[in-house]
C-alpha positions in Angstrom: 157.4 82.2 -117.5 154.7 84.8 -118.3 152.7 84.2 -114.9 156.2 84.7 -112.9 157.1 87.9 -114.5 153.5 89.4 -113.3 154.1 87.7 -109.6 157.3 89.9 -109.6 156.1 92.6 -110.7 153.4 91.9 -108.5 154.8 91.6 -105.5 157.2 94.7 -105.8 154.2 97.3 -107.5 150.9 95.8 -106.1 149.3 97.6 -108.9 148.2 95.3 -111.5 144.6 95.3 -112.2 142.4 94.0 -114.9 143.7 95.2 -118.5 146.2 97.8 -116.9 149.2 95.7 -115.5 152.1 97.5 -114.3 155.9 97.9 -113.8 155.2 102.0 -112.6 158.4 103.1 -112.5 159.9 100.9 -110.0 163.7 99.7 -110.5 163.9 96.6 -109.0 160.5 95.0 -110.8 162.4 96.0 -113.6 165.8 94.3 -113.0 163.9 91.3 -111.2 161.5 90.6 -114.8 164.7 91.1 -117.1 166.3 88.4 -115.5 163.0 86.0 -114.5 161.9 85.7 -118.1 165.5 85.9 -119.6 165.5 88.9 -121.8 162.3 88.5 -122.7 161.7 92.6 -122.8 164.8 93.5 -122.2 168.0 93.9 -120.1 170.0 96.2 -117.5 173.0 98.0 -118.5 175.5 100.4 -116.3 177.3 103.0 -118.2 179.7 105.9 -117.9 179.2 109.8 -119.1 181.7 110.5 -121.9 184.6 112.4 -121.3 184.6 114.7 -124.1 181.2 117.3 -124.1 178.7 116.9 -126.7 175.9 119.0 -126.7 172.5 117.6 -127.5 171.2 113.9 -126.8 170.4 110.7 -128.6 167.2 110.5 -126.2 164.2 111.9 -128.0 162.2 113.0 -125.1 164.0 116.2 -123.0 162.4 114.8 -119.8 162.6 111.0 -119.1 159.2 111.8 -116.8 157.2 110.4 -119.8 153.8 107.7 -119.6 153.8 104.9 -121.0 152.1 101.9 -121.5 153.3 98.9 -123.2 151.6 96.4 -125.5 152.6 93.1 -125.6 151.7 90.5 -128.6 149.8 88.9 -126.4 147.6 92.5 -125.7 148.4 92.6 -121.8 149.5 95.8 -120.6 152.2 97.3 -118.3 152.5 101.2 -117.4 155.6 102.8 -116.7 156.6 106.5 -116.2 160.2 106.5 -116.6 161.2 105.8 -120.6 163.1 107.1 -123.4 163.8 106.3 -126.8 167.2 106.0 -127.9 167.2 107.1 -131.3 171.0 105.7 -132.1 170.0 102.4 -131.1 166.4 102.0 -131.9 165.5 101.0 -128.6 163.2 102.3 -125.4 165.0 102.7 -122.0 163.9 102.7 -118.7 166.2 105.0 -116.3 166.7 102.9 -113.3 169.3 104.9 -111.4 171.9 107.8 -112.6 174.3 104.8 -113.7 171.8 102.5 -115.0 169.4 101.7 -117.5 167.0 98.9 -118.2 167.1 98.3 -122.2 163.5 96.9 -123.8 163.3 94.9 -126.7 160.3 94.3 -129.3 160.7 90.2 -128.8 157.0 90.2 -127.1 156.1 93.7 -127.9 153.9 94.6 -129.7 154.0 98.6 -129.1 154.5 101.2 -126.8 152.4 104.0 -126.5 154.2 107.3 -124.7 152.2 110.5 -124.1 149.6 109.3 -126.0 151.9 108.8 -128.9 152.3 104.9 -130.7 155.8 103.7 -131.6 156.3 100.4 -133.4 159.5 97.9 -134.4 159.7 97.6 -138.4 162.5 96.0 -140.2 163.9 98.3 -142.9 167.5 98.6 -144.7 168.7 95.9 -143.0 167.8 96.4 -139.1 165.2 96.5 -137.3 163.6 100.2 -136.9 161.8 102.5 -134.0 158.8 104.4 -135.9 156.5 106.3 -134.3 153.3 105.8 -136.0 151.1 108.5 -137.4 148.3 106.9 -139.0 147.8 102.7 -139.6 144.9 101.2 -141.7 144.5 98.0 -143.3 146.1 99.5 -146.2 148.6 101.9 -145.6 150.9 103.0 -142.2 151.9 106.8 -142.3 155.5 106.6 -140.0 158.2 108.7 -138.7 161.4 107.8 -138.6 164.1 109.2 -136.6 168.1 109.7 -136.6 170.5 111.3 -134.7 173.5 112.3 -136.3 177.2 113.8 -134.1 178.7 116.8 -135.9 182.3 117.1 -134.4 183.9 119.9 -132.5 186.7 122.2 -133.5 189.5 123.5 -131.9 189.5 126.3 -134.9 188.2 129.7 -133.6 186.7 130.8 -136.6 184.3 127.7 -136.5 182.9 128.4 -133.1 182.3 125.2 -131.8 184.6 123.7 -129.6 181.9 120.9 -128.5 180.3 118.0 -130.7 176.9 118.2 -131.3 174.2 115.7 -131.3 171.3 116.5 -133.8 168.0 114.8 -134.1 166.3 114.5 -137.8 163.1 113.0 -138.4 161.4 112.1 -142.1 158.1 110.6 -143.1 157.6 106.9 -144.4 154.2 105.1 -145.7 154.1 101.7 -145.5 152.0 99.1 -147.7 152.3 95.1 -146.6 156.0 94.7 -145.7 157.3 97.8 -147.7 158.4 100.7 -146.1 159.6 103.9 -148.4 160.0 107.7 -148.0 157.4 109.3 -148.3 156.7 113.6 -148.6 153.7 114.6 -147.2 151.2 116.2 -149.6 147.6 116.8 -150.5 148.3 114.8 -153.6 150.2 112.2 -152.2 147.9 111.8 -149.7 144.9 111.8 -151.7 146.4 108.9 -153.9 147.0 106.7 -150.6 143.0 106.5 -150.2 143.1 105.9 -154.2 141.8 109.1 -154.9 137.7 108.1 -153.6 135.4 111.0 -154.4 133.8 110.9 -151.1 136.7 110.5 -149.1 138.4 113.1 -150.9 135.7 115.5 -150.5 135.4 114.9 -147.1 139.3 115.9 -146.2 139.0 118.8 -148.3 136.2 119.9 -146.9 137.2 119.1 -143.1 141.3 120.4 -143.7 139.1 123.2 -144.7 137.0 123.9 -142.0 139.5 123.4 -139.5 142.7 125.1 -141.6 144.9 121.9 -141.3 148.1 121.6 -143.4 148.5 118.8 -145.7 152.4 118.7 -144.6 152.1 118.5 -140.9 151.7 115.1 -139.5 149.3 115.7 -136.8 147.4 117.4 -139.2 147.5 114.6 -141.4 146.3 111.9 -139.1 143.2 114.2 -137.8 142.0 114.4 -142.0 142.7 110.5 -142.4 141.0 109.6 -139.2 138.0 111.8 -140.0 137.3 110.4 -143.5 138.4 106.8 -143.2 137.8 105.6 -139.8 134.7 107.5 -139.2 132.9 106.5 -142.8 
């Protein structure tokens, strides 16, 4: 089933080459794969714009223009630049048309990787969760989660808003083996997740140091980890 999704895609991309397989943006690959290899990334759905205005979106990317390249477990690749992540449903989407979307699934992915940014499937509370990943070892996985929550309109004029509103949180988890838990970003907490090693400790002070890096931003975070751990 595997060698007639890539014929389809094949046939209607031409663009699949060595480790960089693609679907690269193109609708019908999309549609023809979905149903080829029976859900086996994912399926097409049409909907319809709500009737009553909400402001904000359950999409976290403003521009669905975004690269991507997706991992599967089997570490073959496909590129596409035309995805979103629906934070509401936990799932990636491919804009096919203004009435359509294609919907992927994690049941032969392993990742997706969008602007240069890795997102991962992880079961937690009971359903299976988008995180985008901000540092993974062989001991620990630093993770962000996201939520949108809908705060409702009012008709009341001392309120002043008369539309609902869509707004996107985001908090940090750290994962060890299958446990995933909140986690606040620190220099102490982060210190105690590379057991608190003199030389690795030095080395992130020195290095957040050198190049003014906060201890609470994420980005930050991952340069300092990266630097002492996966350069030692």
């Amino acid at each position: 089933m595997r060698y007639l999704l890539l014929l389809i895609i094949t046939l209607f991309t031409g663009v699949i080459t060595g480790q960089n397989e693609g679907f690269r943006n193109n609708a019908d690959a999309l549609v023809l794969a979905a149903n080829a290899t029976q859900g086996s990334f994912g399926a097409t759905a049409h909907f319809t714009n709500p009737k009553r205005t909400t402001d904000g979106s359950v999409y976290l990317f403003k521009k669905w223009k975004n690269y991507a390249m997706i991992v599967t477990i089997n570490d073959e690749k496909f590129s596409l630049n035309n995805i979103n992540l629906n934070i509401e449903k936990n799932v990636f989407v491919s804009k096919i048309s203004e009435d359509s979307i294609f919907t992927f699934n994690f049941n032969n992915i392993d990742k997706f990787i969008v602007n240069n940014r890795k997102f991962k499937s992880f079961y937690h509370i009971n359903e299976n969760r988008v995180f985008e990943v901000i540092y993974e070892s062989d001991d620990f996985t630093i993770m962000k989660g996201y939520r949108v929550s809908l705060i409702e309109g009012s008709a009341n004029p001392m309120i002043n808003r008369k539309n609902n509103k869509l707004v996107q949180k985001s908090s940090i988890y750290v994962m060890k083996g299958n446990d995933i838990n909140s986690f606040k970003l620190s220099k102490k907490r982060i210190l105690a997740l590379i057991g608190n090693d003199a030389e690795r400790v030095n080395k992130i002070e020195q290095f957040a140091s050198e190049n003014r890096l906060s201890y609470k931003d994420p980005i930050d975070v991952r340069s300092m980890l990266e630097h002492c751990c996966l350069n030692n």
